[in-house]
Backbone atoms as SQL, in Angstrom:
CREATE TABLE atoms (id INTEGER PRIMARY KEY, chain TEXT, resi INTEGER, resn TEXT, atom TEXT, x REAL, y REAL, z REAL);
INSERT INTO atoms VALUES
  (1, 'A', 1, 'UNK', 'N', 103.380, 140.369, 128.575),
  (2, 'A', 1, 'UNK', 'CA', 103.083, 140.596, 127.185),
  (3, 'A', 1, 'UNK', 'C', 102.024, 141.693, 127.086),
  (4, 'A', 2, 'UNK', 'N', 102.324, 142.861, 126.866),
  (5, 'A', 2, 'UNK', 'CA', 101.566, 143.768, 126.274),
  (6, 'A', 2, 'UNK', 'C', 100.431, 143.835, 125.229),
  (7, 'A', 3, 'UNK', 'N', 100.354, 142.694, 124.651),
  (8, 'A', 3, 'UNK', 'CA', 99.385, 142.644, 123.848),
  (9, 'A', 3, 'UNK', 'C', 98.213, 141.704, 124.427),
  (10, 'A', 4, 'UNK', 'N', 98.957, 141.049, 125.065),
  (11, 'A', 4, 'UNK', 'CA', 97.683, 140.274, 126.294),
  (12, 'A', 4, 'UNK', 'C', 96.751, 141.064, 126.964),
  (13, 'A', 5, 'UNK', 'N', 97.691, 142.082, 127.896),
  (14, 'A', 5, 'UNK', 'CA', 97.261, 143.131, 128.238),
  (15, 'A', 5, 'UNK', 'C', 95.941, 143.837, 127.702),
  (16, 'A', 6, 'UNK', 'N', 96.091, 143.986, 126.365),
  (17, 'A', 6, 'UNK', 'CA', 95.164, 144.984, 125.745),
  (18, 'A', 6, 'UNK', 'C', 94.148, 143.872, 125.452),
  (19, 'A', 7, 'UNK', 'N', 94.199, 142.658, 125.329),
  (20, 'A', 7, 'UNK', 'CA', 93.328, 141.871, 124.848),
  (21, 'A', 7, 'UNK', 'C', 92.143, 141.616, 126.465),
  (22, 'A', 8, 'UNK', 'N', 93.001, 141.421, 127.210),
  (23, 'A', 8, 'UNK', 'CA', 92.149, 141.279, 128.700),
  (24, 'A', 8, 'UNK', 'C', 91.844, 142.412, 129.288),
  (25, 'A', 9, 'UNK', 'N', 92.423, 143.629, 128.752),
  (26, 'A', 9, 'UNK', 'CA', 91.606, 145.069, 129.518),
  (27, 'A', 9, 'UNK', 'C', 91.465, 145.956, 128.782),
  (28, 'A', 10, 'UNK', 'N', 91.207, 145.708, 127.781),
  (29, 'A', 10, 'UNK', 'CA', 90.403, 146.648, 126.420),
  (30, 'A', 10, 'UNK', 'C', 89.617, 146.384, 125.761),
  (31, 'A', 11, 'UNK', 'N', 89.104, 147.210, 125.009),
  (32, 'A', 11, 'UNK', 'CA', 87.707, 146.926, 124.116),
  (33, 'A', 11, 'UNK', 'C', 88.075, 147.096, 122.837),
  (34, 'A', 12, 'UNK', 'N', 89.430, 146.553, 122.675),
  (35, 'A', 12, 'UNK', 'CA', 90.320, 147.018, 121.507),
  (36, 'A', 12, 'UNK', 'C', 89.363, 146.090, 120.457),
  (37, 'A', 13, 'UNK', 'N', 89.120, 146.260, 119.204),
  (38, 'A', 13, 'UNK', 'CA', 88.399, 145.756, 117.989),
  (39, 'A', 13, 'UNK', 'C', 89.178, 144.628, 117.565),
  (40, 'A', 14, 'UNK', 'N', 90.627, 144.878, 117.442),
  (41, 'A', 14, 'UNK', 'CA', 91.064, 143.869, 116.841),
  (42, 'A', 14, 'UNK', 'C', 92.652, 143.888, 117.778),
  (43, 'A', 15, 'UNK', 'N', 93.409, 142.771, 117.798),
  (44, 'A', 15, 'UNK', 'CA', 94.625, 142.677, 117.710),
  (45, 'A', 15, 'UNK', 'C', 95.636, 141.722, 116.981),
  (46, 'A', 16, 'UNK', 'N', 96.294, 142.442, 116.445),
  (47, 'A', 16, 'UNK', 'CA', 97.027, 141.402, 115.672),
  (48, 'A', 16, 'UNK', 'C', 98.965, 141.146, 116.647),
  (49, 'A', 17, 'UNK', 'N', 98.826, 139.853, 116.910),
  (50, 'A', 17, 'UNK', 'CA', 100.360, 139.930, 117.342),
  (51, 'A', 17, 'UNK', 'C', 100.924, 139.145, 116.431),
  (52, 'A', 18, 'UNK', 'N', 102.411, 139.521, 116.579),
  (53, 'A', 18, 'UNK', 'CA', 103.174, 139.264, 114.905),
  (54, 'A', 18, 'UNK', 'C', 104.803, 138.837, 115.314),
  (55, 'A', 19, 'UNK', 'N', 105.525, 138.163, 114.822),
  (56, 'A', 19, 'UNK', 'CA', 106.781, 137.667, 114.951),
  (57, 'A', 19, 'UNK', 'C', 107.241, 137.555, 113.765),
  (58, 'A', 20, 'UNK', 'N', 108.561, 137.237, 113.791),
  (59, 'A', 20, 'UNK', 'CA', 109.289, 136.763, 112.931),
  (60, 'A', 20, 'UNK', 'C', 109.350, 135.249, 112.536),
  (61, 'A', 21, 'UNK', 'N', 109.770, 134.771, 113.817),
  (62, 'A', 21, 'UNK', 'CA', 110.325, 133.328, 113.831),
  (63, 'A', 21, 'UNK', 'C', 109.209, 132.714, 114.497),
  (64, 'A', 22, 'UNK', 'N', 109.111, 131.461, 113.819),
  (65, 'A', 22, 'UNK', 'CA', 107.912, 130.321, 113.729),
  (66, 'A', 22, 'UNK', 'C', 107.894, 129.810, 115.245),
  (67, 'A', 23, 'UNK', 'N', 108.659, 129.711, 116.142),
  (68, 'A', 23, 'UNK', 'CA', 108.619, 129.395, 117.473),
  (69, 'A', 23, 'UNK', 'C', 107.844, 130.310, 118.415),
  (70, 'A', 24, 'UNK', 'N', 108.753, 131.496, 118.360),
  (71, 'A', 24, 'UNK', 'CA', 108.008, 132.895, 118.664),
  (72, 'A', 24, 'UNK', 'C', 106.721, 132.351, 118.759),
  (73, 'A', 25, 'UNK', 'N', 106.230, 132.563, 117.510),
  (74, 'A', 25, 'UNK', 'CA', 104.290, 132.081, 117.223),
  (75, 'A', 25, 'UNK', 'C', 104.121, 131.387, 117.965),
  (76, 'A', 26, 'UNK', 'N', 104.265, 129.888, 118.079),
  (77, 'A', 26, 'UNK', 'CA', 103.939, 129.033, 118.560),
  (78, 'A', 26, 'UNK', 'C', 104.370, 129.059, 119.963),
  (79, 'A', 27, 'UNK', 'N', 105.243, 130.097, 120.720),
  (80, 'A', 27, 'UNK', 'CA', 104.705, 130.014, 121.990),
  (81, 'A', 27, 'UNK', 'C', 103.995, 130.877, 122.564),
  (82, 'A', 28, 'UNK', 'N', 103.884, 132.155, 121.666),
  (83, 'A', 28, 'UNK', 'CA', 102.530, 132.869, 121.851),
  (84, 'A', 28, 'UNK', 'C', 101.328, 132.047, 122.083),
  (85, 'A', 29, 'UNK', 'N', 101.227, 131.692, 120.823),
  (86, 'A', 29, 'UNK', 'CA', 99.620, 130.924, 120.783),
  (87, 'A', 29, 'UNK', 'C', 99.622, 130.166, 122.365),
  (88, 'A', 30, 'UNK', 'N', 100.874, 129.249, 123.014),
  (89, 'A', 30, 'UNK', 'CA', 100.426, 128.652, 124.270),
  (90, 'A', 30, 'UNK', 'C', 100.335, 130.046, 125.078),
  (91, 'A', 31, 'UNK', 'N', 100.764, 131.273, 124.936),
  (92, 'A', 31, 'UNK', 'CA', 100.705, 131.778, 126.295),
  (93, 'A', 31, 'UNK', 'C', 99.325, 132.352, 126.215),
  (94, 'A', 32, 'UNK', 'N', 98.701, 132.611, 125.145),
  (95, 'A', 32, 'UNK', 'CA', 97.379, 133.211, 125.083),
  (96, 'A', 32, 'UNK', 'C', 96.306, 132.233, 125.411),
  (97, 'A', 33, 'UNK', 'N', 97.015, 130.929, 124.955),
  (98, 'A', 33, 'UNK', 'CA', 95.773, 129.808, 126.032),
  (99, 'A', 33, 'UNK', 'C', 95.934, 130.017, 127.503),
  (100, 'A', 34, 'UNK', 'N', 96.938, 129.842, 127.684),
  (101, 'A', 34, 'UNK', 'CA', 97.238, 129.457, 129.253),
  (102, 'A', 34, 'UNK', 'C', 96.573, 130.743, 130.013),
  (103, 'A', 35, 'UNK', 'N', 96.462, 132.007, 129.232),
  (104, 'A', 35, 'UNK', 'CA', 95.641, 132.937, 130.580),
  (105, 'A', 35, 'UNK', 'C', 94.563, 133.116, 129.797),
  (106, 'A', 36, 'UNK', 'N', 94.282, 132.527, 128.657),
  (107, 'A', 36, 'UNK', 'CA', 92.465, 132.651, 128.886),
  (108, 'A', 36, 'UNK', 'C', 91.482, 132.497, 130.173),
  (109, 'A', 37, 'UNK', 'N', 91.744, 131.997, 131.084),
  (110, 'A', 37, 'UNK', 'CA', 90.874, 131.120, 132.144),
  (111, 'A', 37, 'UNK', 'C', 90.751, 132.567, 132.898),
  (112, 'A', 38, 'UNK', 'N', 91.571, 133.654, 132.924),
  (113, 'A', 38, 'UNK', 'CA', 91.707, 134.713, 133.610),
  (114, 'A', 38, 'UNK', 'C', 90.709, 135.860, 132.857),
  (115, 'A', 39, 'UNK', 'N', 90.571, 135.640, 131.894),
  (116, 'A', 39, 'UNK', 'CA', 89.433, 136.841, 131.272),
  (117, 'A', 39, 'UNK', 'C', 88.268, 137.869, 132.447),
  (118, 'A', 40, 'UNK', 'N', 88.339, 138.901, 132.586),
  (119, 'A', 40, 'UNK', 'CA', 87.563, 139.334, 133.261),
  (120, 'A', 40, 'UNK', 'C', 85.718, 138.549, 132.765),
  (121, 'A', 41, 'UNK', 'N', 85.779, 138.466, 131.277),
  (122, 'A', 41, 'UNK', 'CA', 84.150, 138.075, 130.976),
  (123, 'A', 41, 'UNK', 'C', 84.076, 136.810, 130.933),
  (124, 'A', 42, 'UNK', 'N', 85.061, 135.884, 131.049),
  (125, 'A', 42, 'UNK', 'CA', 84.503, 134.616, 131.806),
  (126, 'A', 42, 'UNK', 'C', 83.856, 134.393, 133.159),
  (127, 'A', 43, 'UNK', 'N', 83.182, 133.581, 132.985),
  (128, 'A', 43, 'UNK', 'CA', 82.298, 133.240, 134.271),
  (129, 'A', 43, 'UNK', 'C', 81.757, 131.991, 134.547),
  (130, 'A', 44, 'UNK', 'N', 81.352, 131.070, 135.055),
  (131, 'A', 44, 'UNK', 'CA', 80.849, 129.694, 135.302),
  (132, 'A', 44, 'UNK', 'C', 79.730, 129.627, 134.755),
  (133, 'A', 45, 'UNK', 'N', 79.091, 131.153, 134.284),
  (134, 'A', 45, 'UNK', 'CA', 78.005, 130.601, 133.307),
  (135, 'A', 45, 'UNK', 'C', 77.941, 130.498, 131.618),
  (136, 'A', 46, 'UNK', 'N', 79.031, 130.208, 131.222),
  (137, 'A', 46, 'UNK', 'CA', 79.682, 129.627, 130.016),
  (138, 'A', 46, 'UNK', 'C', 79.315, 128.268, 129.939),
  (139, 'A', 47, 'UNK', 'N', 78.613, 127.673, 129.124),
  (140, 'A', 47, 'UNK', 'CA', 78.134, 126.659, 129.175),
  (141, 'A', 47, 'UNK', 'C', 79.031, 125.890, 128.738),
  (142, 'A', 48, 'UNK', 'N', 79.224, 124.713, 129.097),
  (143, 'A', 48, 'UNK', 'CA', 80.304, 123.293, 128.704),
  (144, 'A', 48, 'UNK', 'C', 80.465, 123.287, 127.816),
  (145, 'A', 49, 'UNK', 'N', 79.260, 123.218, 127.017),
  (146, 'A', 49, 'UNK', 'CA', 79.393, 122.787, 125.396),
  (147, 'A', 49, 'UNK', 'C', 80.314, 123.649, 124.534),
  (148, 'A', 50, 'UNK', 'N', 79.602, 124.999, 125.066),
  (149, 'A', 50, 'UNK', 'CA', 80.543, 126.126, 124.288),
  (150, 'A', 50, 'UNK', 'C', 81.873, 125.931, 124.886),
  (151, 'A', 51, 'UNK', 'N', 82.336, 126.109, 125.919),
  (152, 'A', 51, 'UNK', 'CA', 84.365, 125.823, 126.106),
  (153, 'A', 51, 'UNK', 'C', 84.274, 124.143, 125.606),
  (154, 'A', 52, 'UNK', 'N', 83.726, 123.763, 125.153),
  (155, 'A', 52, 'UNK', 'CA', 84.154, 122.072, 124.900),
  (156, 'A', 52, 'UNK', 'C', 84.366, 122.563, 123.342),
  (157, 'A', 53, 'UNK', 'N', 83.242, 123.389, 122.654),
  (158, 'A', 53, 'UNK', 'CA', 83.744, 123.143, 121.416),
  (159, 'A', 53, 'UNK', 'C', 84.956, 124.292, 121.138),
  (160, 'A', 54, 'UNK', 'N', 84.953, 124.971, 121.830),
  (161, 'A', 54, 'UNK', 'CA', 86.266, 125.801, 121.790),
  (162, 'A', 54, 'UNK', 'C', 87.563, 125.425, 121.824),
  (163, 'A', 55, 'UNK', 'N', 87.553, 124.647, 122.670),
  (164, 'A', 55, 'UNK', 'CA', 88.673, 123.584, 123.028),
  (165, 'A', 55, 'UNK', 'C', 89.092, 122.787, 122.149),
  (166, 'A', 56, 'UNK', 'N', 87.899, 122.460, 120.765),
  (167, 'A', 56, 'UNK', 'CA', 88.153, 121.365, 120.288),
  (168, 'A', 56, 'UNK', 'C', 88.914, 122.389, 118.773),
  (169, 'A', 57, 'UNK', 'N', 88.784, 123.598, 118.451),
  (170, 'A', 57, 'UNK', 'CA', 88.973, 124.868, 117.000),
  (171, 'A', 57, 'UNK', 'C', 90.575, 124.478, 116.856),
  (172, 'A', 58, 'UNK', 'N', 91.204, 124.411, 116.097),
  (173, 'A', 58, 'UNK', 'CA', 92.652, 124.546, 116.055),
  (174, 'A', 58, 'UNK', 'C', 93.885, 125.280, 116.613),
  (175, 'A', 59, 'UNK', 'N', 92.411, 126.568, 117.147),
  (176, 'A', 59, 'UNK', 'CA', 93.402, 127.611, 117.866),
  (177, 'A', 59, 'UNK', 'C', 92.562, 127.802, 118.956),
  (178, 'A', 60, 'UNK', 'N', 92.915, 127.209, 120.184),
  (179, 'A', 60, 'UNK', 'CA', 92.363, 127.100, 121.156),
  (180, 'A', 60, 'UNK', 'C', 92.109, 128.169, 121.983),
  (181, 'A', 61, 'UNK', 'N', 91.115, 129.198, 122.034),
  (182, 'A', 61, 'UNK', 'CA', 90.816, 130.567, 122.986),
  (183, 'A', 61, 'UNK', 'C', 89.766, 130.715, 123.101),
  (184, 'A', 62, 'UNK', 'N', 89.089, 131.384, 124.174),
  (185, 'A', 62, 'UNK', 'CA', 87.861, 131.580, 124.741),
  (186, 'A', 62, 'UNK', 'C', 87.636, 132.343, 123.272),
  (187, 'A', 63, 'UNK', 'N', 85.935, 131.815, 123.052),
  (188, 'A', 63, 'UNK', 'CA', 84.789, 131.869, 122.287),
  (189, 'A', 63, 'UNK', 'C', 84.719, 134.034, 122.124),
  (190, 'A', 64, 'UNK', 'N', 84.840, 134.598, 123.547),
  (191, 'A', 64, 'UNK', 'CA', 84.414, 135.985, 123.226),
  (192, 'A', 64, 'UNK', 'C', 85.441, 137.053, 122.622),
  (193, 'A', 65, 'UNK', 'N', 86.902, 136.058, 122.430),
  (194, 'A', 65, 'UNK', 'CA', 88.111, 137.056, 122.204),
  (195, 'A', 65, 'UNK', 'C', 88.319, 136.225, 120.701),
  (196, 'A', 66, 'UNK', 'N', 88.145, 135.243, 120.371),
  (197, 'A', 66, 'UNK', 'CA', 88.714, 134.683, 119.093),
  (198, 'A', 66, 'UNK', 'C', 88.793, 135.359, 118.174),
  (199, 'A', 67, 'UNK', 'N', 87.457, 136.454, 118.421),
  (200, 'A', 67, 'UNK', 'CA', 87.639, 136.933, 116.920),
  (201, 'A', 67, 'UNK', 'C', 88.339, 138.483, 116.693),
  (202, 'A', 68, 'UNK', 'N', 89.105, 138.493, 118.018),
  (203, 'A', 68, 'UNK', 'CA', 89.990, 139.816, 117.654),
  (204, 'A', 68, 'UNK', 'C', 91.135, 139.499, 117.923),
  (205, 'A', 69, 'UNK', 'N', 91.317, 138.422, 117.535),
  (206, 'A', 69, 'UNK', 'CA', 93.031, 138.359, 117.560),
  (207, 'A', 69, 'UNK', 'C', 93.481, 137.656, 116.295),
  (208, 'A', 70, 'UNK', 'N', 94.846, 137.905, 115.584),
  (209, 'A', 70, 'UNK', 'CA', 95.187, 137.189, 114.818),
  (210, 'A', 70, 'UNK', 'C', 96.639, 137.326, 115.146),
  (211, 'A', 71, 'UNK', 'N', 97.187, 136.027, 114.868),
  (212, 'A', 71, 'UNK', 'CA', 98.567, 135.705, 114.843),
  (213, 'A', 71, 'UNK', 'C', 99.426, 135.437, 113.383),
  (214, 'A', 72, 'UNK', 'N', 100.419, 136.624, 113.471),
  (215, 'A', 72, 'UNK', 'CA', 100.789, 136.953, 111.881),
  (216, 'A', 72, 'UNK', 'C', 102.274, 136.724, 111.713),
  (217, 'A', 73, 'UNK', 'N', 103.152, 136.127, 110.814),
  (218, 'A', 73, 'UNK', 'CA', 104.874, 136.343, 110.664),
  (219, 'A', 73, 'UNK', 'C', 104.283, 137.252, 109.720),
  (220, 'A', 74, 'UNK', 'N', 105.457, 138.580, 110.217),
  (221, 'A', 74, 'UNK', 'CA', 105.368, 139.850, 110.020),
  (222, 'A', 74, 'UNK', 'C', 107.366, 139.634, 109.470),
  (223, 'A', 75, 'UNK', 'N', 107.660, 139.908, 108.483),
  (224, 'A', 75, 'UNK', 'CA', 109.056, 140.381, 107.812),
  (225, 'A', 75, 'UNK', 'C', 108.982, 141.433, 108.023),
  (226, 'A', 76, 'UNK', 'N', 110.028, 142.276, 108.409),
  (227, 'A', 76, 'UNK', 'CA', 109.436, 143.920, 107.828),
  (228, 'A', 76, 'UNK', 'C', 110.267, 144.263, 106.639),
  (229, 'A', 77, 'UNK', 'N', 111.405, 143.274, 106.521),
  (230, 'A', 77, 'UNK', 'CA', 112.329, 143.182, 104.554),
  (231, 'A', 77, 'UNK', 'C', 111.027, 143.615, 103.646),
  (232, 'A', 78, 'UNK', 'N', 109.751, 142.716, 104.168),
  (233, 'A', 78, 'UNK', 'CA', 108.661, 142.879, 103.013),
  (234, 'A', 78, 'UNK', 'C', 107.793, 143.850, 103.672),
  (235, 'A', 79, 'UNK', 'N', 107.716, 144.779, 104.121),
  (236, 'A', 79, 'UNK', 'CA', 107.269, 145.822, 104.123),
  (237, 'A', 79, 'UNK', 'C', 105.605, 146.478, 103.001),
  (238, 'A', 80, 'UNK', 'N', 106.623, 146.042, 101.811),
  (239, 'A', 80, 'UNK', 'CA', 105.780, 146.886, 100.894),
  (240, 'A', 80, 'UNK', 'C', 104.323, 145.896, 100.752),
  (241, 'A', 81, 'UNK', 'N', 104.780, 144.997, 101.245),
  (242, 'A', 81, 'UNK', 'CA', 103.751, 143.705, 100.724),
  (243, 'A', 81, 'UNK', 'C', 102.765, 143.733, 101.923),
  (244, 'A', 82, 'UNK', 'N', 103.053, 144.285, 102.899),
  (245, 'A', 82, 'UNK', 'CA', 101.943, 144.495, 103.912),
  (246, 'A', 82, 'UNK', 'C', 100.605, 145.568, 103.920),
  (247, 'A', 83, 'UNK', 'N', 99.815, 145.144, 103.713),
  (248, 'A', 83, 'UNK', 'CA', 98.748, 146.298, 103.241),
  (249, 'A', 83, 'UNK', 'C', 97.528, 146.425, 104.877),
  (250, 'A', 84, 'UNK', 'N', 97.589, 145.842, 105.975),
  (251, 'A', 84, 'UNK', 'CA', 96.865, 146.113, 107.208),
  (252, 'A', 84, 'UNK', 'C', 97.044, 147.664, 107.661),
  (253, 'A', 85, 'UNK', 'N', 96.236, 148.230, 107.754),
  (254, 'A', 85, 'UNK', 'CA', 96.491, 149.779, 108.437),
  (255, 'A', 85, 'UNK', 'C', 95.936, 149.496, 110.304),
  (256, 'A', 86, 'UNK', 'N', 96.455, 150.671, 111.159),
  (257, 'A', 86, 'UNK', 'CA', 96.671, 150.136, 112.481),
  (258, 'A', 86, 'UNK', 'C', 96.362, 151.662, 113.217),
  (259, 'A', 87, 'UNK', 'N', 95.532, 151.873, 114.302),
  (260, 'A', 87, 'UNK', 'CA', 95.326, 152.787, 114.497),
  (261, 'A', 87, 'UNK', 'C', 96.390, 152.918, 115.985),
  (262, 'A', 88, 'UNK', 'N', 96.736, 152.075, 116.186),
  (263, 'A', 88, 'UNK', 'CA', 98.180, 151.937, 117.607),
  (264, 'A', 88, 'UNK', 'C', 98.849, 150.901, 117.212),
  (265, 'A', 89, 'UNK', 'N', 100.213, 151.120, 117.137),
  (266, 'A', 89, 'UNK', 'CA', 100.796, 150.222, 117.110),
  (267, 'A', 89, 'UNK', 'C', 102.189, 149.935, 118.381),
  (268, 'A', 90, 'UNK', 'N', 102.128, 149.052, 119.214),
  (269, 'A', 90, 'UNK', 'CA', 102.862, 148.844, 120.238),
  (270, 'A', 90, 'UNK', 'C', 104.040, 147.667, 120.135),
  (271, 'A', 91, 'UNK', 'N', 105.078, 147.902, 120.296),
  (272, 'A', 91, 'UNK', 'CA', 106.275, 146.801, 120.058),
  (273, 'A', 91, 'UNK', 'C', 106.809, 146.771, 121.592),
  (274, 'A', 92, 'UNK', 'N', 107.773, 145.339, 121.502),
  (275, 'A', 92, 'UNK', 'CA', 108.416, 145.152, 122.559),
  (276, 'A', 92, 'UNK', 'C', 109.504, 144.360, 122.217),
  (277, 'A', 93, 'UNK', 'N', 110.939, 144.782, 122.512),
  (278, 'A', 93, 'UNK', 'CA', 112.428, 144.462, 122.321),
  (279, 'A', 93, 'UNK', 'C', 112.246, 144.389, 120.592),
  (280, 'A', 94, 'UNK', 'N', 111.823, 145.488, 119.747),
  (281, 'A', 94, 'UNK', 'CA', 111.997, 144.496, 117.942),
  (282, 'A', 94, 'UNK', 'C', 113.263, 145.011, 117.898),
  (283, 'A', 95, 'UNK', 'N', 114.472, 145.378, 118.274),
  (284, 'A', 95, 'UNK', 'CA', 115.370, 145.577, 117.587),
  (285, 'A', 95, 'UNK', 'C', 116.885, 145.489, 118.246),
  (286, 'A', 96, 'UNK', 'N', 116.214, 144.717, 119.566),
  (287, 'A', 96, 'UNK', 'CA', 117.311, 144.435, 120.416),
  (288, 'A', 96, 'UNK', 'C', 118.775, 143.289, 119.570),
  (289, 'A', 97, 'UNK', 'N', 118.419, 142.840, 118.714),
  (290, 'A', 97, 'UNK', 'CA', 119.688, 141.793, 117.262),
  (291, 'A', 97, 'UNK', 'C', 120.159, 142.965, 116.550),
  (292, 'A', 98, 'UNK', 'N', 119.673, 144.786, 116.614),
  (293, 'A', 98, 'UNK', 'CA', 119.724, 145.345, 115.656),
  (294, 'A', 98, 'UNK', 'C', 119.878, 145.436, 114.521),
  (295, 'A', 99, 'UNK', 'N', 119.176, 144.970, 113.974),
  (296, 'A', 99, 'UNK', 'CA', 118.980, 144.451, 112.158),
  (297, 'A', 99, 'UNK', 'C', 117.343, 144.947, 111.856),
  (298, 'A', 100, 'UNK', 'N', 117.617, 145.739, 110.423),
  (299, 'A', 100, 'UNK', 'CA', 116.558, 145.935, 110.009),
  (300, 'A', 100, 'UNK', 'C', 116.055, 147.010, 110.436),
  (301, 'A', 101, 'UNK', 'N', 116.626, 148.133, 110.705),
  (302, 'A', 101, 'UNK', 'CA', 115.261, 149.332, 111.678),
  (303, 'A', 101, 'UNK', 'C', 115.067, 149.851, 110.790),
  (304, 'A', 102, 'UNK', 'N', 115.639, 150.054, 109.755),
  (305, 'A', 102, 'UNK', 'CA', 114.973, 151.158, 108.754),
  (306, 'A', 102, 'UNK', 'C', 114.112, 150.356, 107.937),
  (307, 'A', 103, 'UNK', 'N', 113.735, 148.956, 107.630),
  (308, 'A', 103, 'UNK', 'CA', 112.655, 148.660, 106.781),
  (309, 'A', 103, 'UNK', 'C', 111.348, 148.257, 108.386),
  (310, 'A', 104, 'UNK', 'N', 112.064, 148.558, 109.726),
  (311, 'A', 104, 'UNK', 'CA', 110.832, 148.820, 110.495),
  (312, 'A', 104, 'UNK', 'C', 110.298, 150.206, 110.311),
  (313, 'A', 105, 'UNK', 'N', 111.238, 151.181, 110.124),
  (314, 'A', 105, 'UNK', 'CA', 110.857, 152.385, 110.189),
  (315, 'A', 105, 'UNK', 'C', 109.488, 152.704, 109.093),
  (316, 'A', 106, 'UNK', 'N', 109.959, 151.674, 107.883),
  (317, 'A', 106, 'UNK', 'CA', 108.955, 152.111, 106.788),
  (318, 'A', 106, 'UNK', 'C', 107.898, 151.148, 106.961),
  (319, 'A', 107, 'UNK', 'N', 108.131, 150.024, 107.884),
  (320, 'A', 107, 'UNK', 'CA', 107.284, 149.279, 108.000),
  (321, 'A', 107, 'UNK', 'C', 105.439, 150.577, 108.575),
  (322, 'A', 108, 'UNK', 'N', 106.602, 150.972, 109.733),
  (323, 'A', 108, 'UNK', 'CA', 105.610, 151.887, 110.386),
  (324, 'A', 108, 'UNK', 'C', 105.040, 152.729, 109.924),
  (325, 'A', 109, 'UNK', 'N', 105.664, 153.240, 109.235),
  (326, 'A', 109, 'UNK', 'CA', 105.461, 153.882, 108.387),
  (327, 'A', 109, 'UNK', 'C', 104.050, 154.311, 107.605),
  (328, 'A', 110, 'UNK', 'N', 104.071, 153.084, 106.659),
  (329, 'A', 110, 'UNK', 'CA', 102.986, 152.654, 106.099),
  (330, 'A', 110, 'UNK', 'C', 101.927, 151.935, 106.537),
  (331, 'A', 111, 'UNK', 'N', 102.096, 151.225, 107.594),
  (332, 'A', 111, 'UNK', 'CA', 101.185, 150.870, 108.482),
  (333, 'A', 111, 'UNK', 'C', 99.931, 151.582, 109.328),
  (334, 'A', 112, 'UNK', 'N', 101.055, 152.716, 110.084),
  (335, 'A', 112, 'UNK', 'CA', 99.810, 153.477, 111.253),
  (336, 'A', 112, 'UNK', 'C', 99.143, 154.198, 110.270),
  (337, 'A', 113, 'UNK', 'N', 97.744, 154.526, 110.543),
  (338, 'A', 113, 'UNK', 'CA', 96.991, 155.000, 110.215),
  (339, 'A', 113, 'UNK', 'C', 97.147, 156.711, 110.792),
  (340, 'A', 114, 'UNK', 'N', 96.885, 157.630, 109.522),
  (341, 'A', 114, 'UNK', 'CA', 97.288, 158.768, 109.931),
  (342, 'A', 114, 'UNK', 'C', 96.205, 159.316, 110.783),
  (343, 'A', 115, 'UNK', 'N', 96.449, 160.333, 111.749),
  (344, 'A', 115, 'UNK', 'CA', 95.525, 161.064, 112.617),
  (345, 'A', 115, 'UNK', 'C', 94.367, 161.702, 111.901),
  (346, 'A', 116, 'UNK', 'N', 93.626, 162.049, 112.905),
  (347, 'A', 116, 'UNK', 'CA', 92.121, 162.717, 112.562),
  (348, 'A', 116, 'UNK', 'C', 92.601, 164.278, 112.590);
């Protein structure tokens, strides 16, 4: 997963990963638990309390990444209704059902943020 990627070896500000279908999500969310433990900035001097109460948040991820990730159902039918701007945007298989590329196209469209 490419967006894991950027989350464990970048200093990226934010990431948002996004699906369609409600499963999708929900096995994201387990795969982003399951390699938290791998974080380069974890270390044994993370105190208990803090991974205990982490453990206990609804969305279970190490304390130093929580707050740059969000998990989004992304339509791109609704397109117009999306107002997040994105300074990279990276996909993987979206159009392998081929349906929909042209309201991805405008998705993208309106999304990336134009150059400097």
């Amino acid at each position: 997963m490419i967006g894991l990627c950027f989350l464990k070896f970048t200093k990226a500000k934010r990431i948002v990963f996004s699906d369609y279908q409600e499963n999708i999500l929900e096995n994201l969310k387990k795969n982003l638990i399951a390699n938290e433990s791998n974080h380069k900035h974890l270390t044994n001097e993370f105190d208990d309390e803090i991974n205990n109460t982490a453990k206990n948040e609804p969305f279970d991820f190490c304390p130093m990444c929580f707050n740059r990730i969000s998990i989004e159902k992304l339509d791109w039918r609704e397109y117009e209704n999306y107002e997040n701007k994105f300074d990279l945007i990276i996909g993987s298989e979206l159009i392998y059902q081929g349906g929909y590329i042209e309201e991805l196209v405008k998705l993208i469209q309106k999304i990336l943020c134009e150059s400097i």
